[in-house]
C-alpha positions in Angstrom: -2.2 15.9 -23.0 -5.6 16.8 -21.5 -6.3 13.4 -19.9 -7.8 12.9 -16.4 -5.4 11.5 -13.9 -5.9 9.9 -10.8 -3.8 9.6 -8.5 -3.7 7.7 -5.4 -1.0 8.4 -2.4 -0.8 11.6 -4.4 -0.1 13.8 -0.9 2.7 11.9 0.0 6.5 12.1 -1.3 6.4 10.7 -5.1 3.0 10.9 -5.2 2.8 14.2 -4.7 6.2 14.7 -7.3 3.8 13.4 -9.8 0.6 15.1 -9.3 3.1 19.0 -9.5 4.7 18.0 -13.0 1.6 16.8 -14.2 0.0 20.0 -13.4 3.0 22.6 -14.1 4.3 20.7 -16.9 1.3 19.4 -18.3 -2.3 20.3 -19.4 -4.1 17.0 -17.6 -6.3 17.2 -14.6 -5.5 15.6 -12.0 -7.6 14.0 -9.1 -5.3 13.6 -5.8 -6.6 10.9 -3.4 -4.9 10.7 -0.1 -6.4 9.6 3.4 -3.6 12.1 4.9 -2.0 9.5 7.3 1.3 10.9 9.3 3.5 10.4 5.6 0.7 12.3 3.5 0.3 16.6 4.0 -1.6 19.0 2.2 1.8 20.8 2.5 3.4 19.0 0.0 0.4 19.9 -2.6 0.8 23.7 -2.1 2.2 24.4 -5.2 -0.4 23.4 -7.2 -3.1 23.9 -5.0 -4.7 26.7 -6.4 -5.1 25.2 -10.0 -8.7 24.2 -11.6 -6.9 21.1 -13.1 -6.4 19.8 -9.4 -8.7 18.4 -7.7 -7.9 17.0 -4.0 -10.3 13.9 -2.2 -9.5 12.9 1.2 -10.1 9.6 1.2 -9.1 6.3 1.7 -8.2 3.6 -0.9 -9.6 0.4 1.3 -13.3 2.1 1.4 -14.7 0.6 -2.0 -18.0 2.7 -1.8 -16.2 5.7 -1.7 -13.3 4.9 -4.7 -16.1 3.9 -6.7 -17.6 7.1 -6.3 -14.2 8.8 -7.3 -14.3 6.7 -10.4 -17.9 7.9 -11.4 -17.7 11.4 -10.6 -14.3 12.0 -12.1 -13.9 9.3 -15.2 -10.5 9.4 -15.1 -8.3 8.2 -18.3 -6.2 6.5 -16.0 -4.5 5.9 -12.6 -1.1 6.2 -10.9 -1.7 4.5 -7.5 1.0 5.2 -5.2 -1.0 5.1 -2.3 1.0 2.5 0.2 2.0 2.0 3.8 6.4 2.0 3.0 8.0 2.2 6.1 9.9 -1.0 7.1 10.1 -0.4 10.4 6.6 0.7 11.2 6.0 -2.7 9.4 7.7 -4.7 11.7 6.4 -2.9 14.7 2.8 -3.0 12.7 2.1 -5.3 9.8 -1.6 -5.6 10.5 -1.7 -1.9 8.6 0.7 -2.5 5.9 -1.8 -5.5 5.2 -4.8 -3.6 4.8 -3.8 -0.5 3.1 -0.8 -2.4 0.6 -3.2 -5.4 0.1 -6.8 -5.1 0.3 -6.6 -1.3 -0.6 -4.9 -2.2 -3.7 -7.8 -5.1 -4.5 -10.4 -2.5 -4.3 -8.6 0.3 -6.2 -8.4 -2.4 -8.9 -12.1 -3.8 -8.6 -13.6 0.3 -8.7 -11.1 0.9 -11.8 -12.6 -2.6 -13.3 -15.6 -1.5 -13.1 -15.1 2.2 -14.3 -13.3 0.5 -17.4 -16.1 -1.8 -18.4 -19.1 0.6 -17.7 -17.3 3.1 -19.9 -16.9 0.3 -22.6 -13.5 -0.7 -22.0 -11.7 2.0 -23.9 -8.9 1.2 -25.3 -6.2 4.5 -23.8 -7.3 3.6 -20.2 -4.1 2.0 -18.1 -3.6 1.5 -14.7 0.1 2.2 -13.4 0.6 0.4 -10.1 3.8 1.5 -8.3 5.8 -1.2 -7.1 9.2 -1.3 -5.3 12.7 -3.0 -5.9 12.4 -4.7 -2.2 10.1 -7.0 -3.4 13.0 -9.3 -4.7 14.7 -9.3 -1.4 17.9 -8.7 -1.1 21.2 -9.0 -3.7 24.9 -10.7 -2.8 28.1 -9.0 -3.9 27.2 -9.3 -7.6 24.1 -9.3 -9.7 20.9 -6.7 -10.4 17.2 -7.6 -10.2 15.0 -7.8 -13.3 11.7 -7.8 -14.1 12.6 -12.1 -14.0 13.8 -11.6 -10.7 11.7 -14.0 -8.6 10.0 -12.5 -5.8 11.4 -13.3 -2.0 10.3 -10.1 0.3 12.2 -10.2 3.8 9.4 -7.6 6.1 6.1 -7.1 6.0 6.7 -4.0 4.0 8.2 -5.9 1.1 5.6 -8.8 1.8 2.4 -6.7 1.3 3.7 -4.9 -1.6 4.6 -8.1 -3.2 0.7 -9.1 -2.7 -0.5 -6.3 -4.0 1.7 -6.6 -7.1 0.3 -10.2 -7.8 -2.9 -8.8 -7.4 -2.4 -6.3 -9.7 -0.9 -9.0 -12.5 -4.2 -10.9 -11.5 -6.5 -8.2 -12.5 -4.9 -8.0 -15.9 -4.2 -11.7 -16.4 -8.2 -12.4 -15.6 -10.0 -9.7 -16.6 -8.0 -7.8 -19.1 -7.6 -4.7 -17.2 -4.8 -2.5 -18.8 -2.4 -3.3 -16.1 1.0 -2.1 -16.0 3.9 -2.1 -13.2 6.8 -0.4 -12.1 9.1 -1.4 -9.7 11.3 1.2 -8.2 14.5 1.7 -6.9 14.9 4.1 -3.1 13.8 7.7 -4.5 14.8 10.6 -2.8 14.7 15.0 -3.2 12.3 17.4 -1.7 9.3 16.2 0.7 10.1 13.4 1.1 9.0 12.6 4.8 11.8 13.0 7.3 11.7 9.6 8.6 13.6 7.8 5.8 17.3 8.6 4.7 18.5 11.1 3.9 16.2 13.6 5.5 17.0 11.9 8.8 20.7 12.2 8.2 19.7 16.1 6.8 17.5 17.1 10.4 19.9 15.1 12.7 22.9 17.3 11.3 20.7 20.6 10.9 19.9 19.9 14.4 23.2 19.1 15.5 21.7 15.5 17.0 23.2 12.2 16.6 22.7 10.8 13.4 21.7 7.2 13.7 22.9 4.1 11.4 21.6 0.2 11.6 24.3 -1.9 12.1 27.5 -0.8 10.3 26.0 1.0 7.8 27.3 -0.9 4.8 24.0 -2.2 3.8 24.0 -1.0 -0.2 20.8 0.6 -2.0 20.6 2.3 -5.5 19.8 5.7 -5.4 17.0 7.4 -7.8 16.4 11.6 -7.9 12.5 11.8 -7.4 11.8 13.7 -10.3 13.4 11.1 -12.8 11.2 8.8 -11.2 8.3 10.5 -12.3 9.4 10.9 -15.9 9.6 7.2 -15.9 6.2 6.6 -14.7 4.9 9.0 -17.4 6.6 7.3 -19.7 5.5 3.8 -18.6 2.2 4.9 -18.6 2.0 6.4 -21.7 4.2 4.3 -23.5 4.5 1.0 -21.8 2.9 -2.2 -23.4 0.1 -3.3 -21.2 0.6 -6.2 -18.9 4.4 -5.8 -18.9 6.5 -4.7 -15.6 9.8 -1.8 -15.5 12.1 -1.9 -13.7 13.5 1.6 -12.5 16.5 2.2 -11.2 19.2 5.0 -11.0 22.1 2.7 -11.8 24.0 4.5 -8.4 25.1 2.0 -5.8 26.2 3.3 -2.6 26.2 2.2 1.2 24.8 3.7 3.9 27.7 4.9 5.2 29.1 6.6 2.2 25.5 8.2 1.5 25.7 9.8 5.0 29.2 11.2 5.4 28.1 12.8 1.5 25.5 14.6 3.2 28.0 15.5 6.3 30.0 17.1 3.6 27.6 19.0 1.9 26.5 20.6 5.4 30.0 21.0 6.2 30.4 23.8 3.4 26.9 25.5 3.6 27.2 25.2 7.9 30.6 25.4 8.9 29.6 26.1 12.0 28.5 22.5 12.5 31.3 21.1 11.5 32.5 18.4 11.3 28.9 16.8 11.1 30.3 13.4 10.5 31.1 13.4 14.6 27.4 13.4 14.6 27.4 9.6 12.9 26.3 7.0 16.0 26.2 3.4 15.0 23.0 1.5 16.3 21.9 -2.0 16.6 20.4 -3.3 13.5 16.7 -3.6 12.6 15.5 -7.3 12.1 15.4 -8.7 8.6 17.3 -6.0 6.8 18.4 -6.8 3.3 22.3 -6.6 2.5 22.2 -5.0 -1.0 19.8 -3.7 -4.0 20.8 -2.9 -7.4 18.0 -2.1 -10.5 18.4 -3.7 -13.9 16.4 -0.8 -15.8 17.6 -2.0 -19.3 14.0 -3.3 -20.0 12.8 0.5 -20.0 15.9 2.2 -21.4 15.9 0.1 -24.5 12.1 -0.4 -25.0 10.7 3.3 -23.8 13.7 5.2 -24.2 14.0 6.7 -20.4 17.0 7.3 -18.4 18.0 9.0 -14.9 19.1 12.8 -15.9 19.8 14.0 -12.5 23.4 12.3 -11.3 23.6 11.4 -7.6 25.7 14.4 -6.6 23.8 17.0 -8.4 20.4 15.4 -7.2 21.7 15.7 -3.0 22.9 19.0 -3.2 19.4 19.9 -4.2 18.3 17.7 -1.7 19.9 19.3 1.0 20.0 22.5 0.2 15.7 22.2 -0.2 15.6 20.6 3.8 18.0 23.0 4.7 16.0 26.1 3.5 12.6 24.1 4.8 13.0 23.8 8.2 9.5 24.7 8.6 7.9 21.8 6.1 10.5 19.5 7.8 9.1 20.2 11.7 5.8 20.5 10.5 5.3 17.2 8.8 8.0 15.5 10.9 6.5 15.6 14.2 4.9 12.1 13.7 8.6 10.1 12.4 10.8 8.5 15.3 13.1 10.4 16.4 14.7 7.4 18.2 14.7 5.4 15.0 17.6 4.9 12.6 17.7 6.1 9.3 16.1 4.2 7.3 17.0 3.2 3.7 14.5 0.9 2.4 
């Protein structure tokens, strides 16, 4: 494969998962467009950094002259935009951001890639892959899984904007014919992944020997997806995928809060004795407005039609996880100084 990639958000945490196997493990070039807010860092580029397939523009998706530049001076084969605000808190504290980057940045990606498509005589292997999320649907009951029929009912203005921005994306395919597909994802986790969600909270807190904080009681239920088999999907989506259509991704691993964090406790129990028992660390905190009970992925529509599924089980997936934070102290200070401390861990 020696197609041109562009990919937006490509600094932050999947982003930035995507552009390194699409470089190590691939022969594309690929164009990395961040703005390098506080969850994007050159840091999390280094390893390919040095390659003459990469190419890195600081910029930002909601200035149309300059994306359409990008799309002119690069002619890229096709897009990955990951580029989004994600974090529900910030959202509620700050929606008027969330808005502008997850809504209109997202219109003018599509416009610039519109017009790329039809200048260069809308060829037929262009797609656009626009990276979704599973809290678009809202939030499960005891029983049940979200599908791609799942009608959309977003609780914060996280889930809101990203829910506008996948209309939009539907739009631009639906009206103009743009090669349009979507993804909408499961809560991803493994190495750099900024260290204000999850697990690298509950991973720094314990590290650090400070209180590990949990909304509510902690029994809220997300499904749990290893980074990297995220990224095989949305290769093979975008590759693969029939144009127009939306995947759901999942790792089919439900767990609750709770259970996720005294896994982690455990693992830094054997590798940090001295800490232990980390779970005394665990301090219940008042929970956040709007926060949805339980998510679960239906991903039968892209096991059975594209042939993916998660290879990295849960267990295998944190051990990585932690032992990467624990033996990166220096990534997680460095690009950490901006998260909350004060805030609970967040899990989508």
């Amino acid at each position: 494969m020696n197609d041109t990639f562009l990919v937006t958000g490509g600094a932050g945490f999947i982003g930035s998962a995507v552009v390194r196997h699409l470089i190590q493990e691939t022969e594309a070039t690929v164009v990395t467009v961040d703005a390098l807010t506080y969850a994007g860092h050159r840091e999390n580029l280094a390893p390919v950094a040095d390659s003459p397939r990469h190419h890195f523009e600081r910029e930002d998706i909601t200035d149309a002259p300059a994306m359409h530049r990008l799309f002119r001076e690069h002619e890229p084969d096709g897009v990955l935009h990951l580029a989004a605000e994600s974090h529900v808190d910030r959202s509620i504290d700050g929606p008027a951001a969330f808005v502008q980057t997850n809504v209109v940045g997202t219109q003018v990606l599509l416009e610039a890639a519109r017009t790329h498509w039809e200048e260069q005589g809308r060829p037929d292997g262009f797609r656009f892959l626009h990276v979704s999320t599973d809290e678009v649907y809202g939030e499960l009951g005891e029983t049940g899984a979200f599908t791609e029929e799942t009608p959309y009912d977003p609780s914060s203005p996280y889930s809101a904007s990203k829910a506008g921005a996948d209309h939009l994306a539907r739009a631009w395919q639906r009206t103009y014919g743009l090669p349009v597909l979507i993804t909408n994802c499961s809560n991803n986790y493994g190495p750099y992944q900024h260290p204000e969600k999850l697990i690298p909270v509950v991973i720094r807190s314990a590290l650090d020997g400070a209180p590990i904080p949990v909304y509510g009681t902690g029994e809220n239920v997300r499904d749990w997806l290893y980074v990297e088999d995220h990224v095989r999907a949305l290769l093979r989506v975008l590759r693969e995928g029939a144009v127009g259509e939306t995947y759901n991704v999942g790792g089919d691993c439900e767990k609750q809060n709770i259970a996720v964090v005294r896994q982690i406790c455990a693992l830094l129990d054997e590798r940090r004795p001295e800490g232990a028992p980390h779970r005394d660390l665990i301090t219940f905190v008042e929970d956040r407005p709007g926060h949805d009970w339980r998510y679960a992925i239906d991903a039968s529509k892209i096991e059975t039609e594209l042939g993916w599924t998660p290879r990295v089980d849960f267990e295998e997936g944190l051990r990585r996880t932690v032992d990467w934070y624990a033996e990166h102290r220096n990534w997680v200070e460095a690009v950490g100084r901006d998260a909350d401390d004060g805030a609970a861990a967040e899990a989508g």
